[in-house]
Backbone bond lengths (Angstrom), bond angles and torsions (degrees), N, CA, C in turn:
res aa  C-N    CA-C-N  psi(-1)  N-CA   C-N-CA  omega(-1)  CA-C   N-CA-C  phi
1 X - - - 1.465 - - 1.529 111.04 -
2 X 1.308 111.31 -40.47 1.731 104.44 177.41 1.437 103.00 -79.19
3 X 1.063 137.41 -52.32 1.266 138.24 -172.52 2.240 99.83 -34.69
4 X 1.621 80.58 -65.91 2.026 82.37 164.84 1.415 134.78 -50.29
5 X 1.488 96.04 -22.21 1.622 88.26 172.69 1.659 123.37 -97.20
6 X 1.715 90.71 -33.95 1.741 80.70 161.48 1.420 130.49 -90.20
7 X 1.221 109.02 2.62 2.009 111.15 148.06 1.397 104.99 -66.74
8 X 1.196 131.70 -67.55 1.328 129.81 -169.54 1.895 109.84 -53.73
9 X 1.473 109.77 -37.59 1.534 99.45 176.84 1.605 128.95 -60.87
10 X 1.598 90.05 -19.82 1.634 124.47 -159.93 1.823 92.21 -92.38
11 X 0.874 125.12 -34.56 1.872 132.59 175.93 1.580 93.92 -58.06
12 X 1.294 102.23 -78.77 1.771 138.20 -168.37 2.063 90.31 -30.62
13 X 1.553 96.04 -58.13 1.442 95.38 -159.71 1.713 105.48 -94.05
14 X 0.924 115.14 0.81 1.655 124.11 147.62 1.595 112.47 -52.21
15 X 1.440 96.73 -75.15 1.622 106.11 -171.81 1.933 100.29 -54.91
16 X 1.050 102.03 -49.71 1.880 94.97 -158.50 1.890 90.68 -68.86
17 X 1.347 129.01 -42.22 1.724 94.06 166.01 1.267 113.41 -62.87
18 X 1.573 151.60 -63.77 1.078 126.46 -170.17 1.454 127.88 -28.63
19 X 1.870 118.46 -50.46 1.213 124.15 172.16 1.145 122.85 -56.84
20 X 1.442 150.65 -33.24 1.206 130.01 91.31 1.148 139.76 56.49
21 X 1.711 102.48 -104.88 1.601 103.42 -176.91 1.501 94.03 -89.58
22 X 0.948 152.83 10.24 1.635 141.63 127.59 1.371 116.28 -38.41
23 X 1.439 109.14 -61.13 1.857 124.68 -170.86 1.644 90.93 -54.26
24 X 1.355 121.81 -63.04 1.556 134.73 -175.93 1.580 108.99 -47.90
25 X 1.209 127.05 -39.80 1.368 143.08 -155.94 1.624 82.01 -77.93
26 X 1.230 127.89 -52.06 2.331 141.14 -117.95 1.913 61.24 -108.32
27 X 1.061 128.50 -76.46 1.394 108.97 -169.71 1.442 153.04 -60.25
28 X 1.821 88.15 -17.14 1.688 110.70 155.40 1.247 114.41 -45.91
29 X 1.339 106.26 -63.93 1.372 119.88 -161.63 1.278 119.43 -84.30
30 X 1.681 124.09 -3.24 1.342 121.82 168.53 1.673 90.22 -93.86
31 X 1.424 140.34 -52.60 1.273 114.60 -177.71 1.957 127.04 -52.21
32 X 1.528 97.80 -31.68 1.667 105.35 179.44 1.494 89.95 -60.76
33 X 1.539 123.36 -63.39 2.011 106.85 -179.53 1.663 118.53 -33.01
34 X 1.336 101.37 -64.72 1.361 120.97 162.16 2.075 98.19 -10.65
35 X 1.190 104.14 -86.54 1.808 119.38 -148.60 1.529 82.09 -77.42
36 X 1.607 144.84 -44.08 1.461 108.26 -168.72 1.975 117.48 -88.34
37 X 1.514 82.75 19.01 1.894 84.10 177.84 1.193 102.82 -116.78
38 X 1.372 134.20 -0.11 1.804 122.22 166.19 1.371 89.61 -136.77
39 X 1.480 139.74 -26.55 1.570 113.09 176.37 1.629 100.66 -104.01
40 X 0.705 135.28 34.26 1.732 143.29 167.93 1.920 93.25 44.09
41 X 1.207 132.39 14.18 1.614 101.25 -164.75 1.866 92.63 -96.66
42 X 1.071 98.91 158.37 1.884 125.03 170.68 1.106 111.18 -77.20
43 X 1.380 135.48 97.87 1.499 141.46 170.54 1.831 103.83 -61.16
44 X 1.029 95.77 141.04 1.635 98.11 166.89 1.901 129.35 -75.54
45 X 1.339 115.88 99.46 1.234 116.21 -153.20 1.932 97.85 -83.77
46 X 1.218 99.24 132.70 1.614 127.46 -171.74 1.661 134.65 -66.80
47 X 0.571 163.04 133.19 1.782 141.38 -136.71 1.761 85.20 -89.63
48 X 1.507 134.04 -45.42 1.534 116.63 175.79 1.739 105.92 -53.93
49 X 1.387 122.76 -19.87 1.529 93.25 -176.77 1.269 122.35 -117.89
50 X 1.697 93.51 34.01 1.242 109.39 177.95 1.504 96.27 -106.25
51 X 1.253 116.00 -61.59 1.496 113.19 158.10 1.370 126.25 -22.31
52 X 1.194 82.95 -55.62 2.118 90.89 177.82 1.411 118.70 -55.14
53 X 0.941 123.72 -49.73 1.539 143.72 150.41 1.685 125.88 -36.04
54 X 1.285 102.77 -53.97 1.395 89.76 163.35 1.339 125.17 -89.52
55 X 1.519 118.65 -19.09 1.623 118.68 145.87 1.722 116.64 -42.70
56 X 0.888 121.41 -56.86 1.889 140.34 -164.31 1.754 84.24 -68.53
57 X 1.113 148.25 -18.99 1.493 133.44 177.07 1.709 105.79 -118.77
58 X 1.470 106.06 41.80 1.437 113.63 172.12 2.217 103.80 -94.30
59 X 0.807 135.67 117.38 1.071 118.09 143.45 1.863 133.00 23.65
60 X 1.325 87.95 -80.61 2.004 102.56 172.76 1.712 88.13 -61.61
61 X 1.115 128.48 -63.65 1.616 124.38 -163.90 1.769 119.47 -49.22
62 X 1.443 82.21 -33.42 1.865 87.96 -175.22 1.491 90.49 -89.01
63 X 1.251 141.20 -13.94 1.911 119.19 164.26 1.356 122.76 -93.15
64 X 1.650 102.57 -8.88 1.422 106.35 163.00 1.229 136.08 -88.46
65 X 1.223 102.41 -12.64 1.901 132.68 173.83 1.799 106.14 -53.82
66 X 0.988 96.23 -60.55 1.284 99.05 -168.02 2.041 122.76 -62.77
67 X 1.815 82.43 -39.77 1.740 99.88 167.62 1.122 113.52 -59.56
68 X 1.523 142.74 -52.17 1.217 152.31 174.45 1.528 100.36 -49.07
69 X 1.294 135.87 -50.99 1.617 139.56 -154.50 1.700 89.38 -77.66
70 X 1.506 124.98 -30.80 1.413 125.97 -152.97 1.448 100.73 -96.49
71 X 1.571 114.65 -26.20 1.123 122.87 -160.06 1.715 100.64 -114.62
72 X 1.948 122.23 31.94 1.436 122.38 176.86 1.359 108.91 53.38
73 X 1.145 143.23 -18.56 1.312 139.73 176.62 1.206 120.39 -56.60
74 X 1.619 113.24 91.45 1.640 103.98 179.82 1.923 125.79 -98.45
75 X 1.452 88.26 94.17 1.498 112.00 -169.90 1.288 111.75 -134.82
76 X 1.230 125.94 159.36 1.350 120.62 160.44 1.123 112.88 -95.67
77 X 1.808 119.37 169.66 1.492 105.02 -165.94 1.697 98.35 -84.10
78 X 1.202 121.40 -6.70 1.258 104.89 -177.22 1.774 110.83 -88.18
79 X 1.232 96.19 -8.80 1.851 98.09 -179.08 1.838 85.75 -80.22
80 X 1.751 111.12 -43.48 1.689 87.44 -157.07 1.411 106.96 -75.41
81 X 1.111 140.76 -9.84 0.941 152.78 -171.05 1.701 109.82 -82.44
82 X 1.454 104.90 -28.00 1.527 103.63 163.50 1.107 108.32 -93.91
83 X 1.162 163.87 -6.15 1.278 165.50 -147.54 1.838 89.39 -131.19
84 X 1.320 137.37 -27.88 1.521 141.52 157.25 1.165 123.87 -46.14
85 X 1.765 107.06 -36.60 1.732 113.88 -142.78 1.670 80.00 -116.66
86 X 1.487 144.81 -28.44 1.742 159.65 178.82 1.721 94.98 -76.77
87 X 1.233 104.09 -28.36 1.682 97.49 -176.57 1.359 96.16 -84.51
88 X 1.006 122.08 -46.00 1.621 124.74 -168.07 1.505 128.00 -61.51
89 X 1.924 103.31 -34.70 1.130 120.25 -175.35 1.798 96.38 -92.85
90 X 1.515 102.22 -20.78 1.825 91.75 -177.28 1.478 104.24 -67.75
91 X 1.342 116.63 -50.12 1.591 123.08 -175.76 1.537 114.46 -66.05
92 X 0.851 128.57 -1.57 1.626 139.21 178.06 1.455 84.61 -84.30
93 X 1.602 116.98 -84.39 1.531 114.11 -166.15 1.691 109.63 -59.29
94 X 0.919 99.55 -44.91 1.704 85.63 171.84 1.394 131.84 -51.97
95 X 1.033 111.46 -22.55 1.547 134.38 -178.07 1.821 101.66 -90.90
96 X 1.472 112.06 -52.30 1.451 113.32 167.20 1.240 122.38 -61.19
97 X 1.375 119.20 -64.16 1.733 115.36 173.79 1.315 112.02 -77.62
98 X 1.465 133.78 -22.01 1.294 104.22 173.04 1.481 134.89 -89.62
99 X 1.251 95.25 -39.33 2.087 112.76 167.04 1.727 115.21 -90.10
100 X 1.789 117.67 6.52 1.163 103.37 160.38 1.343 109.82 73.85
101 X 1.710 124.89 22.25 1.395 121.34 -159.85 1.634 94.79 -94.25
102 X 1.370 122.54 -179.02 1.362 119.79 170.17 1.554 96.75 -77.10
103 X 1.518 99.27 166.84 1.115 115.43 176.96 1.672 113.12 -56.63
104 X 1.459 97.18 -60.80 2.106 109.72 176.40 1.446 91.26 -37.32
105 X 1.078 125.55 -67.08 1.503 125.22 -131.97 1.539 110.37 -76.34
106 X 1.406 103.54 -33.07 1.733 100.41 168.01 1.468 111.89 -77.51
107 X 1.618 122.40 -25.80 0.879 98.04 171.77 1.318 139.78 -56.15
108 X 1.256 110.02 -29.31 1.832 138.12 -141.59 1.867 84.93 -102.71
109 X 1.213 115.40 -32.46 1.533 110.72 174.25 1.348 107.70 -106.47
110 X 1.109 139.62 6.90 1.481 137.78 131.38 1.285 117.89 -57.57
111 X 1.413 127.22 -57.96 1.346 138.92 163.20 1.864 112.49 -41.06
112 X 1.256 128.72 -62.88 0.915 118.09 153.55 1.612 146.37 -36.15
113 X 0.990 101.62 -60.39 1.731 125.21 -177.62 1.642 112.46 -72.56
114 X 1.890 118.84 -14.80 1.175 115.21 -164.84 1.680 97.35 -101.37
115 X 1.434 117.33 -35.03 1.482 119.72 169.04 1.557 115.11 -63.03
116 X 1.116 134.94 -48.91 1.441 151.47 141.25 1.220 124.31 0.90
117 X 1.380 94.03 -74.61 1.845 113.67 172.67 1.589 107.36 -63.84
118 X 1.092 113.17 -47.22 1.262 128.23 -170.45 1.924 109.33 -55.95
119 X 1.187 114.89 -54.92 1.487 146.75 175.49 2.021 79.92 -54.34
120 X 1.266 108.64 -90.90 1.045 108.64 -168.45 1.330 136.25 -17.94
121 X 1.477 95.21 -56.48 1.956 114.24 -175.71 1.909 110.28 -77.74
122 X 1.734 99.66 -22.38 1.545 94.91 154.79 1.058 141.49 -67.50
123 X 1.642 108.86 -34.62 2.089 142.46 172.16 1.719 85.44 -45.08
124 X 1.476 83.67 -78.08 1.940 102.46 -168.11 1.424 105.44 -45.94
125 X 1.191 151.44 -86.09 1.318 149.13 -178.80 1.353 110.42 -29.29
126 X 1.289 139.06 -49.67 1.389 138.95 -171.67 1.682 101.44 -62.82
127 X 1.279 81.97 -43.25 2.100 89.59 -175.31 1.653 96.52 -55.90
128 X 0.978 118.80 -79.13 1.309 125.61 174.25 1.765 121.16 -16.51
129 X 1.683 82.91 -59.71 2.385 94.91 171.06 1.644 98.72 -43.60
130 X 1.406 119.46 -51.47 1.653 134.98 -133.20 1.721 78.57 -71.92
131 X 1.503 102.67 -67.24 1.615 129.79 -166.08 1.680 99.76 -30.10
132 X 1.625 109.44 -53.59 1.662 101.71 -166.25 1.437 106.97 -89.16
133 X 1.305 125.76 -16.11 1.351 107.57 158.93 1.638 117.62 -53.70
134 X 1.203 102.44 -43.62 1.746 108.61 -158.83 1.698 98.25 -54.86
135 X 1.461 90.84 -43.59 1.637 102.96 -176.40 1.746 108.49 -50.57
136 X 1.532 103.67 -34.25 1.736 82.70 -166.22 1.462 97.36 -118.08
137 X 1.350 99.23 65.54 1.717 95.35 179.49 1.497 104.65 -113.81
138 X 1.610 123.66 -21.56 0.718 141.95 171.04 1.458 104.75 -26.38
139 X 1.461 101.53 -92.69 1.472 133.70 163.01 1.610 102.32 -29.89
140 X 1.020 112.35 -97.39 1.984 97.64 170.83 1.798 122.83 0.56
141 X 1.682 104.30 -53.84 1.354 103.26 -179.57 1.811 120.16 -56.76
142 X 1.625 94.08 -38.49 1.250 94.67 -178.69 1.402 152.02 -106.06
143 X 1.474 82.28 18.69 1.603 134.89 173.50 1.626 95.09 -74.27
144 X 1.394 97.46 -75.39 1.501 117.60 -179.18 1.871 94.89 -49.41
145 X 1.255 122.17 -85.11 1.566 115.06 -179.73 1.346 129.12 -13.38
146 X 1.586 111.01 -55.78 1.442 130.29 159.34 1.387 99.58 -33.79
147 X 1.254 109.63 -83.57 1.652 116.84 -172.85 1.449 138.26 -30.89
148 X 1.590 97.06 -32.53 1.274 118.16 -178.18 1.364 110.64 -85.72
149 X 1.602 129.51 -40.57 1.034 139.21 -176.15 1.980 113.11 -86.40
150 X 1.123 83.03 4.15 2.288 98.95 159.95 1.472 79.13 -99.79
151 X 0.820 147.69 -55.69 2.036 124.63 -144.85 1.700 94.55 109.76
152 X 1.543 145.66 32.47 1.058 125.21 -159.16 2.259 86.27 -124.68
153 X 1.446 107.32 143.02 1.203 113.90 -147.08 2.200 81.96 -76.10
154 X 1.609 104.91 -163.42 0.964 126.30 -142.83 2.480 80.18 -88.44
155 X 1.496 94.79 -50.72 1.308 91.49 174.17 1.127 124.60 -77.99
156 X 1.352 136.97 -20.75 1.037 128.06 175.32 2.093 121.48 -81.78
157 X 1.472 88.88 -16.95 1.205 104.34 167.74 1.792 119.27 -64.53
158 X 1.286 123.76 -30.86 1.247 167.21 -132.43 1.598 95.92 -118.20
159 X 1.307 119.66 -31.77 1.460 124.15 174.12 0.914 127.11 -83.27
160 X 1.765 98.11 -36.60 1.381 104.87 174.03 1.296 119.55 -91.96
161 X 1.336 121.31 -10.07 1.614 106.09 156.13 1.396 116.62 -63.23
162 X 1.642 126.61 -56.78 0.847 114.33 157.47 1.742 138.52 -10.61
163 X 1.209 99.10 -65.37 1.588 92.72 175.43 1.499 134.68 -87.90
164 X 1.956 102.62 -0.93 1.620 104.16 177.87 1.582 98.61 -92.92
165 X 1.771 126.34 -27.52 1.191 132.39 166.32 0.791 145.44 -50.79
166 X 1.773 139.22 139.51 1.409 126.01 174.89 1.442 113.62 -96.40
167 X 1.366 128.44 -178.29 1.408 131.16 174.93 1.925 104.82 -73.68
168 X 1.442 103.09 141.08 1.334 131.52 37.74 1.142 106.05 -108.52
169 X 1.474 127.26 -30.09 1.567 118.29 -175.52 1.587 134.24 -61.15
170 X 1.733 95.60 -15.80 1.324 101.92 179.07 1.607 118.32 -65.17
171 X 1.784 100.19 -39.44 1.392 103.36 -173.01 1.518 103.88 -59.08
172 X 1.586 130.64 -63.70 1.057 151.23 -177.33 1.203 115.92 -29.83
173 X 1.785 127.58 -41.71 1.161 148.11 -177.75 1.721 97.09 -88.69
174 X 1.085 131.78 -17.28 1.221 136.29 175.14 1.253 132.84 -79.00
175 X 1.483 86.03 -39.36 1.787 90.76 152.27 0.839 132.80 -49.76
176 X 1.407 116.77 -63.22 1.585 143.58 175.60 1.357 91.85 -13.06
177 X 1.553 103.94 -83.37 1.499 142.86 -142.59 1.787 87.01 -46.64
178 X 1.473 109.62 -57.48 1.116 133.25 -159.10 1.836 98.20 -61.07
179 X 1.626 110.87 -23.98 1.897 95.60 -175.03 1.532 81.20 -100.40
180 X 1.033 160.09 -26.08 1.159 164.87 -40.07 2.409 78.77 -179.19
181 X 1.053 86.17 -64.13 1.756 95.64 -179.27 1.589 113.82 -74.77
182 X 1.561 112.73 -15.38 1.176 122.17 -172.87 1.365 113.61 -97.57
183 X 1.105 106.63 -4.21 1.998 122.21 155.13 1.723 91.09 98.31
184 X 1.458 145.13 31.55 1.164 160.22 125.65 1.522 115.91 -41.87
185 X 1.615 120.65 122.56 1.398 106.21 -150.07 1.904 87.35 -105.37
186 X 1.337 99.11 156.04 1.663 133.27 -172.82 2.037 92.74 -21.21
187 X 1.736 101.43 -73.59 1.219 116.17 -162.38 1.793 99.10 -59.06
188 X 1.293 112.35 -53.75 1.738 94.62 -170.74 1.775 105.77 -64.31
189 X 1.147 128.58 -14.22 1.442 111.31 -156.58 1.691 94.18 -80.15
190 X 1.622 97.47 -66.62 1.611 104.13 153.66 1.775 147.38 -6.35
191 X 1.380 103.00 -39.38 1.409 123.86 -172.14 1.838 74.98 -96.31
192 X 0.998 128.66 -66.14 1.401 118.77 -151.26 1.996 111.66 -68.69
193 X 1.558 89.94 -14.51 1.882 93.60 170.01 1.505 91.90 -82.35
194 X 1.053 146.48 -35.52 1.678 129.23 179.99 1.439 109.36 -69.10
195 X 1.605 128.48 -18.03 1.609 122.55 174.88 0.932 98.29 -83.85
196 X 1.352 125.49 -26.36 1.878 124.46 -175.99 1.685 124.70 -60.96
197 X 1.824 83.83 -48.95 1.707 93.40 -179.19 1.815 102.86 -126.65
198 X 1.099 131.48 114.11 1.411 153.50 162.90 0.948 108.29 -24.39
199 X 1.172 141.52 27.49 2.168 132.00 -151.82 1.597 105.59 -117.39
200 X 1.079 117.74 109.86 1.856 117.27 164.17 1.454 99.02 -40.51
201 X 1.224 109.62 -72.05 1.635 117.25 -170.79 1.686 106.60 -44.81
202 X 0.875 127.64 -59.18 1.807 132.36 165.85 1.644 98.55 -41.87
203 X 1.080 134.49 -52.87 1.664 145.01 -155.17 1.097 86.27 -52.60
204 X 1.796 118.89 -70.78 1.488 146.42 -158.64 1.938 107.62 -47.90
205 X 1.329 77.56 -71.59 1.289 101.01 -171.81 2.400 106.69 -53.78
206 X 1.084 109.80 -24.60 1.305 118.14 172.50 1.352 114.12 -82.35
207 X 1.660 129.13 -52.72 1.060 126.72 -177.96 1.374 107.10 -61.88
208 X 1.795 129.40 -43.77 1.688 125.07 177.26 1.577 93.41 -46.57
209 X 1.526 135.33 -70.32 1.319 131.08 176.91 1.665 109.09 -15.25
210 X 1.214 111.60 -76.87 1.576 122.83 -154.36 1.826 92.55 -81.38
211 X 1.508 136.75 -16.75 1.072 101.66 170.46 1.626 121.53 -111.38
212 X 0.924 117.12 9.39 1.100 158.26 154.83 1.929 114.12 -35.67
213 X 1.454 92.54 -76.06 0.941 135.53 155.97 1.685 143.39 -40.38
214 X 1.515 83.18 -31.96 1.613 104.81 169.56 1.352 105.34 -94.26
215 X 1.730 122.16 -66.24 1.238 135.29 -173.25 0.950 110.49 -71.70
216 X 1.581 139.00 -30.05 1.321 138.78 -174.15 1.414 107.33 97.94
217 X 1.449 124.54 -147.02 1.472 138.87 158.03 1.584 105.33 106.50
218 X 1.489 127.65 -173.37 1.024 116.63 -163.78 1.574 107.80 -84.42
219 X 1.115 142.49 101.72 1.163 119.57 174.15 1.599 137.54 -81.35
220 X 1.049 84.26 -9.91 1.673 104.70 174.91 1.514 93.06 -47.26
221 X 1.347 103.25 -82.44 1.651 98.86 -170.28 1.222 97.32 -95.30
222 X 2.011 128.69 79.83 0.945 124.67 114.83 1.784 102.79 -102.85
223 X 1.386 117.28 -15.61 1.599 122.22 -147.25 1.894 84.80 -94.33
224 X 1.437 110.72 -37.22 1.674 110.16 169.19 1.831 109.85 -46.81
225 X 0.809 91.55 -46.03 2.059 105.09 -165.18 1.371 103.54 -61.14
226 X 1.417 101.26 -65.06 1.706 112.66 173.00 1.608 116.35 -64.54
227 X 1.581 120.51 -15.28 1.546 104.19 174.49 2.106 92.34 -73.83
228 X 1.347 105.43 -62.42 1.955 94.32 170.00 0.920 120.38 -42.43
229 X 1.060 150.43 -46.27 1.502 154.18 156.59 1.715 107.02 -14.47
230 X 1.484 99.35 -63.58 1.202 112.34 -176.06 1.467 122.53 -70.05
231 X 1.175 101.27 -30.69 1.562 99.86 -174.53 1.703 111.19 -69.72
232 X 1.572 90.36 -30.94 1.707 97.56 -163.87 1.749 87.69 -70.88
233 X 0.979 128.52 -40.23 1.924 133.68 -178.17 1.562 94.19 -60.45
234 X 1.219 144.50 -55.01 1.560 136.28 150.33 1.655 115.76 -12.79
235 X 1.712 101.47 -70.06 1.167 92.79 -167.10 1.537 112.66 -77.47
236 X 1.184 129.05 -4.70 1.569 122.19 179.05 1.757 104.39 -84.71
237 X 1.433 125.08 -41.20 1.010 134.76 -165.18 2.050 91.61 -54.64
238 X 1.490 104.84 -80.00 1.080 92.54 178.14 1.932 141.14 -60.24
239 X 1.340 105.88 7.38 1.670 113.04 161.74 1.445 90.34 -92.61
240 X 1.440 141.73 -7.53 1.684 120.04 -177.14 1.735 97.23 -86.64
241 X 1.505 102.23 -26.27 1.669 95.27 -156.85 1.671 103.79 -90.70
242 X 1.452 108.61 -19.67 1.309 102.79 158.89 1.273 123.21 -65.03
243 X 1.294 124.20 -51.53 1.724 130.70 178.09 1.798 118.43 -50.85
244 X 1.637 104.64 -30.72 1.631 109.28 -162.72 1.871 80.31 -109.30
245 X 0.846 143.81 -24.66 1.117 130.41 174.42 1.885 131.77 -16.16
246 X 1.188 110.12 -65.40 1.438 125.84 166.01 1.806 105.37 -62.46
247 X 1.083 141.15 -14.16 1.251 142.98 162.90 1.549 110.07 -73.21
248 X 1.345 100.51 -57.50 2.189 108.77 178.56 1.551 87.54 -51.89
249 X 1.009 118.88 -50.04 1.834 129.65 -157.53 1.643 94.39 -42.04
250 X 1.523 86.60 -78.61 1.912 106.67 178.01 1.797 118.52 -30.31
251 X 1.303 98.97 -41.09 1.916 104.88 -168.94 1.546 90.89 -75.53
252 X 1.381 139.07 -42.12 1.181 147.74 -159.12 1.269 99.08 -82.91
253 X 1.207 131.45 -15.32 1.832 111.29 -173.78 1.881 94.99 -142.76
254 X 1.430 116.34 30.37 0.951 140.68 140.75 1.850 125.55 -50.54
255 X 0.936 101.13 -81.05 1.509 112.86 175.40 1.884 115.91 -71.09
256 X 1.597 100.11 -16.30 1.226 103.33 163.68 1.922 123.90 -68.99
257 X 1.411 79.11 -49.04 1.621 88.28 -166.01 1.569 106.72 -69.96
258 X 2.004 115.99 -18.14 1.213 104.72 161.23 1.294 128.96 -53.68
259 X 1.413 110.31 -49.44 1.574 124.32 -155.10 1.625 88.67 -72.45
260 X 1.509 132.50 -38.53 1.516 137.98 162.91 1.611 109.12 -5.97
261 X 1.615 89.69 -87.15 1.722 115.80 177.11 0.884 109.78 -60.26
262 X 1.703 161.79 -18.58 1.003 153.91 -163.28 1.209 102.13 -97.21
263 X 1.918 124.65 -41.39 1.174 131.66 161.18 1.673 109.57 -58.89
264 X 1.616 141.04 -38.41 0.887 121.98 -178.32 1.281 116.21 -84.86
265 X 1.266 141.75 7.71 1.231 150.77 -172.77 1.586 112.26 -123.21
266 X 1.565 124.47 5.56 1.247 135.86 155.35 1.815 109.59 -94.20
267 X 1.593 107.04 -25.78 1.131 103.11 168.19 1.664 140.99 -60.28
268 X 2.145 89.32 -45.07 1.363 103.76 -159.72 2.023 87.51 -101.71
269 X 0.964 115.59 -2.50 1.421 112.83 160.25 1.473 133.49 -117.86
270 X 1.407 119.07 121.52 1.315 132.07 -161.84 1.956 107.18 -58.97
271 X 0.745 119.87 143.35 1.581 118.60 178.91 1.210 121.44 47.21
272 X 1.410 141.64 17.59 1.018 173.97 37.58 1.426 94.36 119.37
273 X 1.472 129.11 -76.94 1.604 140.79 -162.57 1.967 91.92 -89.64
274 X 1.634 123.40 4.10 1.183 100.86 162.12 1.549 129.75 -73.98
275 X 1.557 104.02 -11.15 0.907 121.96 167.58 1.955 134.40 -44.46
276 X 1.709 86.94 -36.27 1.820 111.34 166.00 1.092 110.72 -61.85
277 X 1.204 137.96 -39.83 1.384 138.32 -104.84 1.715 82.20 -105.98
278 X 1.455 138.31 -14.17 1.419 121.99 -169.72 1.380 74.65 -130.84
279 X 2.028 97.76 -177.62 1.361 124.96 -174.66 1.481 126.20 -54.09
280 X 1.323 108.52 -25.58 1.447 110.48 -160.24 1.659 84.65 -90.59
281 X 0.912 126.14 -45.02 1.860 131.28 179.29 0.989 119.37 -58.75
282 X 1.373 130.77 -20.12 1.490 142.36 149.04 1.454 124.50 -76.66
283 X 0.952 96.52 -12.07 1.402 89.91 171.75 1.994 113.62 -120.39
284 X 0.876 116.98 -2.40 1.454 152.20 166.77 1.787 96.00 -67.37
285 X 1.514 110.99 -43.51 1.508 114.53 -152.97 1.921 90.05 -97.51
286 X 1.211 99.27 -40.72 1.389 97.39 176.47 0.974 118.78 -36.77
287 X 2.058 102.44 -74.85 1.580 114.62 -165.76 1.767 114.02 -50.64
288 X 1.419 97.72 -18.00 1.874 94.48 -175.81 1.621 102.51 -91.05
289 X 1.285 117.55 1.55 1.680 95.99 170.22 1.329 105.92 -100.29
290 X 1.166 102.17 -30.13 1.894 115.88 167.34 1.293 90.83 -16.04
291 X 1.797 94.44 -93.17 1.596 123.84 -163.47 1.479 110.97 -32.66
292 X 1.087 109.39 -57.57 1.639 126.28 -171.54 1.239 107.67 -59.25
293 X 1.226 119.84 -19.63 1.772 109.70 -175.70 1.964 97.37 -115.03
294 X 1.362 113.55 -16.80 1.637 121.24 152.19 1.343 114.43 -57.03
295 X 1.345 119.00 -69.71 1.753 121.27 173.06 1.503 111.43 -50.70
296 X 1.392 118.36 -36.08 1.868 121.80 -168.01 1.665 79.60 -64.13
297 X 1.473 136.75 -87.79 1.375 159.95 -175.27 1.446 115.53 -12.08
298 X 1.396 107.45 -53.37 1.376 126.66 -170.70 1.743 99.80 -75.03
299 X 1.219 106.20 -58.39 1.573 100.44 -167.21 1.810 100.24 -66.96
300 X 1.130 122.26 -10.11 1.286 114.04 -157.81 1.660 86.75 -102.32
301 X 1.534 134.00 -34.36 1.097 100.74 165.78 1.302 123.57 -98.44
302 X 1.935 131.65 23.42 1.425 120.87 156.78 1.582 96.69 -75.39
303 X 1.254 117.53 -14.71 1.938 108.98 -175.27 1.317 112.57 -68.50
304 X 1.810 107.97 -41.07 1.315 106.93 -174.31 1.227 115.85 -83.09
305 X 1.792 106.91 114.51 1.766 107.36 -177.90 1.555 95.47 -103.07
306 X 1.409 128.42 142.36 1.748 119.49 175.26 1.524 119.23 -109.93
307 X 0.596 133.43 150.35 1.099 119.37 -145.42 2.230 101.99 -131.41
């Protein structure tokens, strides 16, 4: 039993330095940008970020690039992708030296559980990107309103959010601006910020733009109406997330409190994971990740009410 726990402490504290010299690595290399764009000098590039680099122009890297940028994750896909393959091999041994599992079997639920999580914390993060736009769209409207009520057109209005704004919407609106100068007309750039970011509230707030735009009319005080509009969608969103709260809670310490009992029932029973080790135990192990990621799913969408 001790031998299992200080393997397992020794996994645990493997992974958290690696994450680490990742975090250390993501800040090297934003300060080296930093010094060769206002002090012009050439940092000396490293045989890992040369590697990294020709990993980061793989195929999988250029479709993961973009998920990571959508989902705040500031990594490259070849850092997350090592920090993917260290998670996978940490939870194998953790699962081996600490719960005594067979070797197959942590693997095969390492393998599982590391794509999973992974999928997951991208779902979740994007929600999150979507969430703080929605939040500052408000403000956007009446940025834009302002704008309209100087006499200043639909893009130039669009600039100046840009520059009184912070990220995330600033970047997003920056684009625009940015095809917007590249002789890309209002309505296509527009349609392609709603494929970018998933948001009803963005949807809304784009189509008043583009129809607006066609028919004319006052928009000033349509972009006034819709910044209230929005705020009052603020304040309901957060009375939903207080009320469903203890439900997100439940799906989240769901799969915890399994892996709990499964650990206390390898304890208080002798040979316990020999049980895996043939057909009927594999498939025994299946149907419970099934379930477990059915129950995670289910409660997570009676939580999500939309409003």
């Amino acid at each position: 039993m001790t031998e299992a726990i200080v393997g397992a402490l020794a996994v645990l504290c493997s992974m958290l330095a690696l994450f680490n010299w990742v975090e250390m690595r993501t800040a090297q290399r934003q300060t080296n940008e930093v010094l060769e764009k206002y002090v012009g000098t050439k940092t000396e590039i490293s045989w890992s970020d040369r590697l990294a680099d020709r990993l980061d122009n793989q195929e999988w890297a250029k479709k993961l690039a973009p998920q990571l940028k959508r989902a705040s994750i500031n990594l490259r896909p070849s850092e997350y992708g090592a920090l993917l393959i260290a998670g996978e091999l940490g939870l194998t041994f953790l699962l081996y030296l600490g719960l005594d599992a067979p070797f197959f079997m942590s693997l095969l639920i390492a393998g599982v559980l590391t794509p999973l999580g992974s999928r997951m914390l991208i779902n979740s993060r994007k929600f999150l990107y979507v969430r703080k736009i929605d939040a500052q769209l408000s403000e956007a409207c009446r940025l834009l309103s302002s704008a309209a009520r100087a006499g200043l057109s639909i893009p130039q209005g669009l600039e100046l959010v840009v520059k009184e704004m912070s990220g995330p919407i600033k970047e997003e609106l920056n684009t625009v601006v940015k095809e917007l100068q590249l002789g890309k007309s209002v309505e296509v750039s527009l349609r392609e910020l709603i494929n970018r970011v998933p948001s009803r509230d963005l949807q809304v707030f784009v189509n008043a733009l583009i129809i607006q735009r066609r028919a004319g009319g006052d928009l000033a005080r349509v972009l006034s109406e819709m910044a209230s509009t929005m705020e009052e969608r603020k304040i309901i969103h957060k009375t939903i997330d207080a009320t469903v709260a203890q439900a997100r809670f439940s799906a989240y310490m769901l799969p915890v409190v399994s892996i709990l009992i499964v650990f206390m029932m390898s304890q208080m029973i002798e040979n316990f994971f020999d049980f895996f080790t043939n057909i009927f135990g594999i498939i025994v192990l299946i149907i419970f990740i099934i379930m477990q990621v059915i129950g995670f799913i289910l409660i997570k969408r009676i939580a999500d009410i939309k409003v």
